[in-house]
C-alpha positions in Angstrom: -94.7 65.2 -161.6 -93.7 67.0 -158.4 -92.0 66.0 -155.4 -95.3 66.7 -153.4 -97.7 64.7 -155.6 -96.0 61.6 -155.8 -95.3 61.5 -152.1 -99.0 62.3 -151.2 -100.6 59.8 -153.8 -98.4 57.2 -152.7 -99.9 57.7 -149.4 -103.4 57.6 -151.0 -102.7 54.6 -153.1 -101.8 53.1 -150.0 -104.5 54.1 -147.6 -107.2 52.3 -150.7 -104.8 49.0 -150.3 -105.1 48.5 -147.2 -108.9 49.0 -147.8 -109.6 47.0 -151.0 -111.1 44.0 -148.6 -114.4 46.9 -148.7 -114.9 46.6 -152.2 -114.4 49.6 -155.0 -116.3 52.7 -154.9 -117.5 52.5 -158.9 -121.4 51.2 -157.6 -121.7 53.9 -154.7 -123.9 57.0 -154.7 -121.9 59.8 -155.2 -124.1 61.7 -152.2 -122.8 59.0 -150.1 -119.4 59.7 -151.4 -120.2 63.5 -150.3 -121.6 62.7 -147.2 -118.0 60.7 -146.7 -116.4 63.2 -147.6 -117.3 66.0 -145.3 -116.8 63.6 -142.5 -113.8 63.1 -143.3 -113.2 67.0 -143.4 -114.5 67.0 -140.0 -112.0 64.5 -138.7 -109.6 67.0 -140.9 -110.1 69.8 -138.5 -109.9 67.6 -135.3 -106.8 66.6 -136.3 -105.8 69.5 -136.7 -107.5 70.9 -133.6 -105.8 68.0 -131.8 -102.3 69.1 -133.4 -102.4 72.5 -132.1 -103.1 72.2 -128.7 -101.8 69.0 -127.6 -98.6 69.2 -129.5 -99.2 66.2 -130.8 -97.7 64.5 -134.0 -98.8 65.5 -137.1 -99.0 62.1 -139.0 -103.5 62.1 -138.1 -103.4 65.1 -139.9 -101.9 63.7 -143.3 -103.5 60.5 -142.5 -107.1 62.4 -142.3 -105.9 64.6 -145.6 -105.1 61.7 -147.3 -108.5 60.2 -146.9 -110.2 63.4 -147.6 -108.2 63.2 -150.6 -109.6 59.8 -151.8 -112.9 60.5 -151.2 -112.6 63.5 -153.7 -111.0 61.2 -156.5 -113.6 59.0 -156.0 -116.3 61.0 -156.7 -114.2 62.9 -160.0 -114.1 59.5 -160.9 -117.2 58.1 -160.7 -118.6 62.4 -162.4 -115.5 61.2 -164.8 -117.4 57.8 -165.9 -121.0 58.7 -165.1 -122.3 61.8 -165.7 -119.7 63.3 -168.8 
């Protein structure tokens, strides 16, 4: 596995601990899952936004990837278990 991967899923692995008191994502509707998704995209670019012209830290932009990045595996998951 690369470098990159098993630093970035470590950080998603730990971003869904520290949420596991919310319950799994197996039972949710996967539009709701979208709809999460592109909100989280959103708070993506701010970051991002916020990044660039405030000179900020860049640790809001891998937190907001990292949580874009969830959101995608849990919808492949529940298309993995549901719908093949």
């Amino acid at each position: 596995m690369r470098e990159q991967v098993k630093w970035f899923s470590h950080h998603m692995e730990n971003k869904l601990k520290k949420n596991d008191h919310k319950g799994g994502w197996e039972n949710e509707d996967i539009f709701w899952l979208i709809d999460r998704l592109e909100n989280e995209v959103e708070e993506l670019k701010a970051a991002f936004t916020d990044y660039l012209h405030l000179n900020g830290e860049n640790v809001s932009i891998v937190d907001e990837s990292v949580d874009v990045a969830n959101f995608a595996m849990m919808i492949a998951d529940i298309a993995r278990k549901r719908l093949s």
